[in-house]
C-alpha positions as CSV (number, residue, x, y, z in Angstrom):
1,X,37.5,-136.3,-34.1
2,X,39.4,-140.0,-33.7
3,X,42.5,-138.1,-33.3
4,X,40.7,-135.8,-30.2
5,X,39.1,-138.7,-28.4
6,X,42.3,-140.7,-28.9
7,X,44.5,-137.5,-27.1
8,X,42.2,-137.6,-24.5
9,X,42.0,-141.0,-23.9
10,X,46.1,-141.0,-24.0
11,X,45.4,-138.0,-21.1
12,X,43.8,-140.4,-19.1
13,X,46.5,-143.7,-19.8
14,X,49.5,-141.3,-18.8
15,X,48.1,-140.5,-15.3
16,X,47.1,-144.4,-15.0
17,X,50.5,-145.9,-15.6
18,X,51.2,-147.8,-12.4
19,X,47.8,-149.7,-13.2
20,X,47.4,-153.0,-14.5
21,X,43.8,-153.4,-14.9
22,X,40.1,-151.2,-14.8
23,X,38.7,-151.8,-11.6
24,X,36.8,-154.0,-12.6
25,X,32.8,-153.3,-12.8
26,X,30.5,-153.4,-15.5
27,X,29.7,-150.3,-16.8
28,X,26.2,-151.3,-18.2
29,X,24.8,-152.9,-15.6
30,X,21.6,-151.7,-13.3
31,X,22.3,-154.1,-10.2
32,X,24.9,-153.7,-7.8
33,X,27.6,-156.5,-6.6
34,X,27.6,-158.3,-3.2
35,X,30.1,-155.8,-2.3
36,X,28.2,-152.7,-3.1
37,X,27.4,-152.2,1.2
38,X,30.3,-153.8,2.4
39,X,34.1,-153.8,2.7
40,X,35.7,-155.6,-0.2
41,X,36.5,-158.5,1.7
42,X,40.0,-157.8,2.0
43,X,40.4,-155.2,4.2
44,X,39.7,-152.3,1.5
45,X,36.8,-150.0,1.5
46,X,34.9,-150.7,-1.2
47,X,32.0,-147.7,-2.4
48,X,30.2,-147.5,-5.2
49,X,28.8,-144.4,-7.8
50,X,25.7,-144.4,-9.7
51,X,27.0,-142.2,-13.0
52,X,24.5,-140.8,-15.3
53,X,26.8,-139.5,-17.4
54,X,27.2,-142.7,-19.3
55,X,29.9,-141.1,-22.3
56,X,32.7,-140.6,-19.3
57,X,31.9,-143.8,-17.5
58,X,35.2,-145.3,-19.3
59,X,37.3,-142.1,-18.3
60,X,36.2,-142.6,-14.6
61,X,36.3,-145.9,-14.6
62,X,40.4,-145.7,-15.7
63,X,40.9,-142.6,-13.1
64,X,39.1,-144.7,-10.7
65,X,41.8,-147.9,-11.0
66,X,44.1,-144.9,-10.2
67,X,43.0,-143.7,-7.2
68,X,42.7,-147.3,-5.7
69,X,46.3,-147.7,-6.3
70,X,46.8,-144.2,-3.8
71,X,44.7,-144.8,-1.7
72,X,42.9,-148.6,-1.3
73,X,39.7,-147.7,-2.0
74,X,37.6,-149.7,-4.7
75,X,35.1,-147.9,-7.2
76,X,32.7,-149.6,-9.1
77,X,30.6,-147.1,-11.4
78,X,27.2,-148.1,-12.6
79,X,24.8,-146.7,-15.3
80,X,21.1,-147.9,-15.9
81,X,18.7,-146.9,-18.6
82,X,15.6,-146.3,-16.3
83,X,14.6,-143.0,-15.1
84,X,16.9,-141.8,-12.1
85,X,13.9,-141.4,-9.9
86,X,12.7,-144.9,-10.6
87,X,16.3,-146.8,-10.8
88,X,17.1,-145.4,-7.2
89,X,14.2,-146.2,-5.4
90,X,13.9,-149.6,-6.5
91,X,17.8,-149.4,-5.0
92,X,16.6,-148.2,-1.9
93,X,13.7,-150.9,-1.9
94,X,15.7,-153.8,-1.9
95,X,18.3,-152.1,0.7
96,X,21.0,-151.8,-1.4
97,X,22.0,-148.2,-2.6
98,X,24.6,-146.5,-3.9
99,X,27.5,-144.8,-2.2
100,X,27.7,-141.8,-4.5
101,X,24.7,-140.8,-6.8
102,X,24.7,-138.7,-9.8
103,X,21.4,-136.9,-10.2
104,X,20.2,-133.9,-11.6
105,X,19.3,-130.8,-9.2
106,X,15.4,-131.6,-9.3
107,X,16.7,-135.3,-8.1
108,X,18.8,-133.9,-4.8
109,X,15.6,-132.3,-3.9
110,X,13.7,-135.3,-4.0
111,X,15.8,-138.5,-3.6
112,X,18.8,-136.5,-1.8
113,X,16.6,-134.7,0.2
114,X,15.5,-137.8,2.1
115,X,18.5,-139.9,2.0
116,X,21.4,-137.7,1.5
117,X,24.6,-137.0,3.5
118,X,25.2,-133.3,4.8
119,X,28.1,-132.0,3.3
120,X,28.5,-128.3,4.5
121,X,31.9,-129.3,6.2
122,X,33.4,-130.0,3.3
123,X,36.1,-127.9,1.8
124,X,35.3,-127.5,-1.2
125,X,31.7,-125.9,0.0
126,X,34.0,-122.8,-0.4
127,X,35.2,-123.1,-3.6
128,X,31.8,-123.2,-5.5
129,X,28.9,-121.1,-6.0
130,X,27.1,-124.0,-7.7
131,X,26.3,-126.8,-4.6
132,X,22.7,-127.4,-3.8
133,X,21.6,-126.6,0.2
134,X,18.4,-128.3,1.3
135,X,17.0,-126.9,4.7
136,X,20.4,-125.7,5.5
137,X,22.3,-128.5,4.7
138,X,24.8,-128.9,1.9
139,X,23.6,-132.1,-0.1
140,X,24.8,-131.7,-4.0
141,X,28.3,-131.8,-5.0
142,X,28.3,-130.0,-8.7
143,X,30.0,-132.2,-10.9
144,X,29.8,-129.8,-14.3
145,X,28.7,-126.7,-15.4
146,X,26.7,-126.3,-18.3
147,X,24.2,-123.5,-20.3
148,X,22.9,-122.8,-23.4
149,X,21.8,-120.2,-26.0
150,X,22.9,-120.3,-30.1
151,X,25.4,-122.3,-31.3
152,X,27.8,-120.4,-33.8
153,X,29.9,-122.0,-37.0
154,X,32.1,-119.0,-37.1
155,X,34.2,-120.7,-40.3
156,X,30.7,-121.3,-42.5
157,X,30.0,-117.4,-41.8
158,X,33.4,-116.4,-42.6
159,X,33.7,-118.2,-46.0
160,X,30.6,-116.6,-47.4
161,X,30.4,-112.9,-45.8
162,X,34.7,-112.7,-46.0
163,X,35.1,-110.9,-42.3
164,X,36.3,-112.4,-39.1
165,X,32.9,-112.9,-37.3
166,X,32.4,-111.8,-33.7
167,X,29.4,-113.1,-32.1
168,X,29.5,-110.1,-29.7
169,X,27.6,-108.2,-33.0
170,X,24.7,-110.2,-32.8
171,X,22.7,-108.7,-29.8
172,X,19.3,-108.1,-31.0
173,X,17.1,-110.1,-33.3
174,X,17.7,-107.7,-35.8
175,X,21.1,-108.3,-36.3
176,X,20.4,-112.0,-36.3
177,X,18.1,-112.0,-38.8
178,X,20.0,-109.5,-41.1
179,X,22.8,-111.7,-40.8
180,X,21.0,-115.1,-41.9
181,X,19.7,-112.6,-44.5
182,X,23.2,-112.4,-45.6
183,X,24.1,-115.8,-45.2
184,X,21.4,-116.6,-47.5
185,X,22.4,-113.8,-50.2
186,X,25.7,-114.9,-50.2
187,X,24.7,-118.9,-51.1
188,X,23.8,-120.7,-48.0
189,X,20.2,-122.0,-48.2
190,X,19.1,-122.1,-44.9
191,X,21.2,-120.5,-42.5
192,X,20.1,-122.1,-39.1
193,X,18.9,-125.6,-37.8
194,X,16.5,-126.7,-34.8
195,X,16.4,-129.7,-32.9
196,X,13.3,-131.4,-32.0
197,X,13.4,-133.4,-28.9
198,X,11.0,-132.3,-26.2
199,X,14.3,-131.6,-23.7
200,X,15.4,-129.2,-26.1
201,X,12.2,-127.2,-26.8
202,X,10.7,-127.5,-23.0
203,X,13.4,-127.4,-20.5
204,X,15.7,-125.2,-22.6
205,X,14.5,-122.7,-25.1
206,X,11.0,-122.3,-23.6
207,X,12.6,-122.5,-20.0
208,X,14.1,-119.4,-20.9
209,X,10.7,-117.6,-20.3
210,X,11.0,-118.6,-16.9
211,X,14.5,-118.0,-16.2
212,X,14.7,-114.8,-17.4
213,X,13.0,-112.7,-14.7
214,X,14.3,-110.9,-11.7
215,X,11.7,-112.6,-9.8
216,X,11.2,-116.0,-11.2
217,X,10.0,-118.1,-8.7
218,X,7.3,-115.3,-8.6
219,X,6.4,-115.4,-12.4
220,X,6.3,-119.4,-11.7
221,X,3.5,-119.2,-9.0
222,X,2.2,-116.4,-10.8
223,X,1.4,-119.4,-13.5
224,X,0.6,-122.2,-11.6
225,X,-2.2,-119.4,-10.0
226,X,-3.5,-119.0,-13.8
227,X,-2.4,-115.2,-13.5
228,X,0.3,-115.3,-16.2
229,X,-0.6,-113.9,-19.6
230,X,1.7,-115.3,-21.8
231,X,-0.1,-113.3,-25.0
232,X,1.0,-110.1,-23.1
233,X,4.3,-111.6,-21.6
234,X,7.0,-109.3,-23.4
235,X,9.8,-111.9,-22.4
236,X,7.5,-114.7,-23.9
237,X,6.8,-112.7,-27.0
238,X,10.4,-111.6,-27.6
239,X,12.0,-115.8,-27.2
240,X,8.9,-116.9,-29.2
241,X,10.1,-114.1,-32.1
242,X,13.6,-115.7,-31.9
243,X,12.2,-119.0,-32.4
244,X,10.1,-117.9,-35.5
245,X,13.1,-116.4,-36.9
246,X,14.9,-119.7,-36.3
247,X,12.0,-121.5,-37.8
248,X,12.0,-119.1,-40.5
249,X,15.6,-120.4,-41.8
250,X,15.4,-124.2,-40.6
251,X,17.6,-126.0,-43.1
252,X,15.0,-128.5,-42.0
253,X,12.2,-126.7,-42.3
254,X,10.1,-129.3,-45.1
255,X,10.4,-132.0,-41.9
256,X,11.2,-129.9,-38.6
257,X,9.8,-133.0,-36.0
258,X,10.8,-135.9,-38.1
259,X,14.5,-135.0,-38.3
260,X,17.2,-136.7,-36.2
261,X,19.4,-134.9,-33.6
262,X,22.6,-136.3,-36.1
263,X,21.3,-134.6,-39.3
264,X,21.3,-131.5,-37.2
265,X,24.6,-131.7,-35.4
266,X,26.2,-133.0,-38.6
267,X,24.9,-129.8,-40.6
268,X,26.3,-127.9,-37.6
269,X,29.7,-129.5,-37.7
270,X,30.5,-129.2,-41.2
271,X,29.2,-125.6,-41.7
272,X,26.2,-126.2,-43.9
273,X,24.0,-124.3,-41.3
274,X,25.4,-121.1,-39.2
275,X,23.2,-121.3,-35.9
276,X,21.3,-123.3,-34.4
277,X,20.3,-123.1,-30.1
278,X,21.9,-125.8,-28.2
279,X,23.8,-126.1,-25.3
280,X,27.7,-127.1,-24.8
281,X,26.8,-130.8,-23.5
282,X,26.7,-131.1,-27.8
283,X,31.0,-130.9,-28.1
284,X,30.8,-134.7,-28.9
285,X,28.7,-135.1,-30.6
286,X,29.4,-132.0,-33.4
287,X,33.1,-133.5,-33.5
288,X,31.8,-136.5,-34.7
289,X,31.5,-135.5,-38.1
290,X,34.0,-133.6,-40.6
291,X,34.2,-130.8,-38.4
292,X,35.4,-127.8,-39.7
293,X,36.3,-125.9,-36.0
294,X,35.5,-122.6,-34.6
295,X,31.6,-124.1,-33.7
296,X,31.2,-121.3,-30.5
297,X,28.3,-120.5,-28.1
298,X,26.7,-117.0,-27.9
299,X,23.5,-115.9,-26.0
300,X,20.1,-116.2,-27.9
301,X,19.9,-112.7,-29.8
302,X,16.3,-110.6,-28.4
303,X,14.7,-107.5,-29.5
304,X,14.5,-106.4,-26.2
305,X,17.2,-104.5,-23.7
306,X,17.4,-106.1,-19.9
307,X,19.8,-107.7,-17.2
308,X,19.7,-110.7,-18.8
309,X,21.2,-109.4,-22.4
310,X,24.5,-110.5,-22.9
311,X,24.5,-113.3,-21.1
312,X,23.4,-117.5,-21.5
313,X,21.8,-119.6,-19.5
314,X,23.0,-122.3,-17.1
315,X,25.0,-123.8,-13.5
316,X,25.2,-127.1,-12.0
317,X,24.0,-129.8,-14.3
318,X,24.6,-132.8,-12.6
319,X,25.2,-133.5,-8.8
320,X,26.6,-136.3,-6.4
321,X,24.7,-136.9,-3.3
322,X,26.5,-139.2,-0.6
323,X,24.1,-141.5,0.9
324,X,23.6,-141.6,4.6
325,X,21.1,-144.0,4.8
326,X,21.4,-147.1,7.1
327,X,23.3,-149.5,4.3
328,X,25.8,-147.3,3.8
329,X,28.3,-147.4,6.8
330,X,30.6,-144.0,8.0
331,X,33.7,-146.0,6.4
332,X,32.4,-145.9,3.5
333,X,30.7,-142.1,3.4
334,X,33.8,-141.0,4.9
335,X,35.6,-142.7,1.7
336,X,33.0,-141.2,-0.7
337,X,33.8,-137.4,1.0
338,X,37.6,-138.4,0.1
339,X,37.1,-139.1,-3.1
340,X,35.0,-136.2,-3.6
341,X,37.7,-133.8,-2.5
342,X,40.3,-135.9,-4.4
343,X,38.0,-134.5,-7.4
344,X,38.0,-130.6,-6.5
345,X,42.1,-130.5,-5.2
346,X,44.4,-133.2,-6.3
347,X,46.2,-132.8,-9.8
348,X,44.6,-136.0,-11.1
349,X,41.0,-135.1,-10.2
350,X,41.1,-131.7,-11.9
351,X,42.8,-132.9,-14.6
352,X,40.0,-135.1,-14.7
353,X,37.1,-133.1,-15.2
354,X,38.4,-130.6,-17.5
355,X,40.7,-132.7,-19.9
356,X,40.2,-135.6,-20.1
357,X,36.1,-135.5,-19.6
358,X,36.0,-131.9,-21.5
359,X,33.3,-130.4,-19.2
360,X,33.6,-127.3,-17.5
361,X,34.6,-127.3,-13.6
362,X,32.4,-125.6,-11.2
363,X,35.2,-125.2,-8.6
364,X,37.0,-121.7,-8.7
365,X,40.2,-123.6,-7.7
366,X,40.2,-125.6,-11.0
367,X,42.8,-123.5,-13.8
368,X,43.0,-126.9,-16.1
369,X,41.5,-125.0,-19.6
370,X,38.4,-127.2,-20.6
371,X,39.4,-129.7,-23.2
372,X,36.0,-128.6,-25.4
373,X,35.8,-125.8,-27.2
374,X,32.0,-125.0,-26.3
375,X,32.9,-125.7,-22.7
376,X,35.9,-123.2,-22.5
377,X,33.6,-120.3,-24.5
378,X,30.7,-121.4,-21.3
379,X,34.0,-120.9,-18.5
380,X,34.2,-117.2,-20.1
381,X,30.7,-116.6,-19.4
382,X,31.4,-118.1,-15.6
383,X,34.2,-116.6,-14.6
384,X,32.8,-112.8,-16.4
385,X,29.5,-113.7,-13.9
386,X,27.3,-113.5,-17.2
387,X,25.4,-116.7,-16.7
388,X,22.1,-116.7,-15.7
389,X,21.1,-119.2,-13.1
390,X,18.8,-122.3,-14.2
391,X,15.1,-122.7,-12.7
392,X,15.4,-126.7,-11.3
393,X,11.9,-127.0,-10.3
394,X,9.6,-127.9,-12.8
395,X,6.9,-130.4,-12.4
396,X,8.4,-133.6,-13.4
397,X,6.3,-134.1,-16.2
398,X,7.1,-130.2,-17.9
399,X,9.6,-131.5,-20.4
400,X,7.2,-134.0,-22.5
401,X,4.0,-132.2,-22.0
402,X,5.2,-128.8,-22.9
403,X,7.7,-130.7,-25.2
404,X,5.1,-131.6,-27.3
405,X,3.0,-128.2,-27.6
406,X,6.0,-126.7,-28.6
407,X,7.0,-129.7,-31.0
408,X,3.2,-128.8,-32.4
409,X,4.0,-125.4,-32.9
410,X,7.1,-126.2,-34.3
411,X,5.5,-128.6,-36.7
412,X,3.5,-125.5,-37.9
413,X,0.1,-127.3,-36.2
414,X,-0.4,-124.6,-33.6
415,X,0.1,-120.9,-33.9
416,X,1.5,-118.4,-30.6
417,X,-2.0,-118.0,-28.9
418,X,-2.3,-121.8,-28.7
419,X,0.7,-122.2,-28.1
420,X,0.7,-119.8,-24.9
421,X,-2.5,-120.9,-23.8
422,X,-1.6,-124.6,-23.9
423,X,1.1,-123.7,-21.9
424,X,-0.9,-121.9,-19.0
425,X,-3.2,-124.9,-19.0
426,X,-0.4,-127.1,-17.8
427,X,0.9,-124.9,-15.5
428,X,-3.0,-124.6,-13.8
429,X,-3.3,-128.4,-14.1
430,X,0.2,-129.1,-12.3
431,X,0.9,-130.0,-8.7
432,X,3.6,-127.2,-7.3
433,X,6.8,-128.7,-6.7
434,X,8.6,-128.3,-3.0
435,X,11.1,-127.1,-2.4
């Protein structure tokens, strides 16, 4: 793992030779400088990025010293710790935004919608299927793709059933679970591992009910109208299945809400569990243990046959906006546009995104392979067009209140009918979200 980070952060020091110094800002801090709507002061454009990303904020930071040494233009990157929602507007309050904001999609609906910069000019409009258009304009740049289904040790299956494993063979629940039976006939305890966060259960696996419709924005009205029947739901029943079968051979099983994210990614890493549904945003932190290699992605394995077999779930995860509100002046959007494009075609920005920041590009133009193993088995499932798309507009408050109804069921303190009928109660109780 030191020896990875250290490769890529000697990725990033080769392209960054002709600089002395960072640029400069403080990559902690909520509160912009005096410079953060004005030139620098010495004739440079100075624009600033609100990153939500915080583990690449040090990569940008560094490609960022590079690109003012090309071109003059000063970057300072910020990160805060309050919700994105409540950090910008209380930017936008005191009249002192950001250039560039990082958001997710539900965000550029909201906070873009109102103060964002049209972009459907832009060349790189044409090299992506994953930007976000509001009313007909172009207003979120996609900064990564990422998706999710079940996570694969391919080197702890190997050891115990003695055949290359090919996660291709695991379609249907049935060959899931005869597999964990095997895994557990030849010596491994517990063959798969769940975490417990409400993000993972409620906007991920139970989002998958959702997503997995030809007609989803139908089947999401069709609950906010109190029409669904979950009970009856075949896509419902078949994800729920998977998750018993998941819950069935939980390493963790004795204490499935009380254990931490690191127990699970750590079991994961060093091959003490086989499986376990996650997404590829986890790269760093499975490599941060005694990693034993060949961790892969596969879709989540259903007992039922339809378009959406085969494939995992995902897109855009996280977006820039440019603002084009009154504080930020057409020097500096027109900067923020070039720096954007900088991103998508130059060497350096490409480079960028899939090297030295592992993640997976969502430009068509970008060949650098993805330095994350999880990430480059997600560009497969791109570039074959097996990724189904993600549903982005959920009530705000979906992920803890749905979150913990699962994290309940998890815990064995709810059984499926509760379960389903606590979660057509919210949808009933919740305020439709525009868009």
């Amino acid at each position: 793992m030191k020896l990875r980070k250290l490769a890529a952060i000697l990725t990033v020091a080769a392209l960054i030779l002709t600089v002395l110094a960072g640029c400069g800002g403080s990559s902690g801090s909520t509160e912009s400088g005096s410079d953060d709507a004005a030139d620098a002061g010495d004739g440079k454009v100075s624009i600033t990025v609100f990153n939500t990303k915080s583990e690449i904020n040090e990569y940008l930071e560094q490609a960022a010293a590079q690109y003012e040494e090309e071109t003059g233009v000063h970057i300072e990157f910020f990160i805060s710790n309050d919700t994105v929602a409540a950090h910008l507007s209380a930017k936008y309050a005191s009249g002192d935004p950001y250039t560039i904001n990082m958001v997710d999609a539900k965000d550029v609906y909201d906070v873009g919608a109102t103060y964002g910069a049209d972009m459907s000019d832009q060349d790189w409009v044409n090299d992506t299927d994953f930007e976000i258009t509001v009313d007909g304009k172009v207003l979120g740049f996609p900064v990564c793709v990422e998706a999710r289904g079940v996570l694969y040790n391919a080197d702890a299956i190997e050891k115990i059933t003695g055949e290359p494993f090919d996660p291709a063979s695991i379609v249907t629940l049935d060959d899931f679970t005869a597999m964990c039976d095997e895994l557990v006939a030849g010596g491994m305890e517990a063959p798969t591992s769940i975490l417990k966060p409400d993000w993972s259960l409620a906007a991920h696996f139970i989002q998958q009910v959702y997503e997995e419709r030809p007609d989803v924005e139908n089947f999401v009205q069709s609950l906010y109208a109190g029409e669904a029947d979950l009970m009856s739901d075949e896509k419902f029943n078949a994800l729920m299945d998977t998750f018993d079968a998941l819950m069935k051979y939980n390493k963790f099983a004795s204490s499935p809400i009380a254990v931490e994210d690191d127990q699970v990614h750590q079991a994961m890493s060093e091959g003490e569990v086989a499986f376990q549904f996650g997404g590829c945003w986890e790269w760093n932190d499975i490599i941060d243990y005694d990693y034993t290699g060949n961790v892969g992605i596969m879709p989540v394995p259903q007992n039922v046959t339809d378009d959406f077999t085969g494939k995992l779930v995902g897109g855009g995860s996280k977006f820039f906006y440019v603002d084009n509100s009154e504080y930020t002046t057409d020097e500096q959007r027109q900067a923020a546009f070039d720096f954007l494009n900088w991103l998508v075609y130059s060497d350096e920005g490409k480079t960028l995104i899939s090297d030295t920041c592992g993640m997976v590009s969502p430009f068509s133009n970008n060949d650098v392979p993805c330095n994350n193993d999880l990430g480059a088995a997600v560009k497969e499932y791109v570039d074959a067009g097996k990724l189904v798309p993600n549903y982005d507009y959920d009530p705000a408050d979906h992920i803890t209140q749905v979150g913990a109804k699962m994290q309940e069921y998890l815990a064995g303190a709810a059984d499926r009918a509760t379960l389903a009928k606590n979660i057509q109660d919210y949808w009933t109780s919740a305020t439709p979200v525009e868009h």
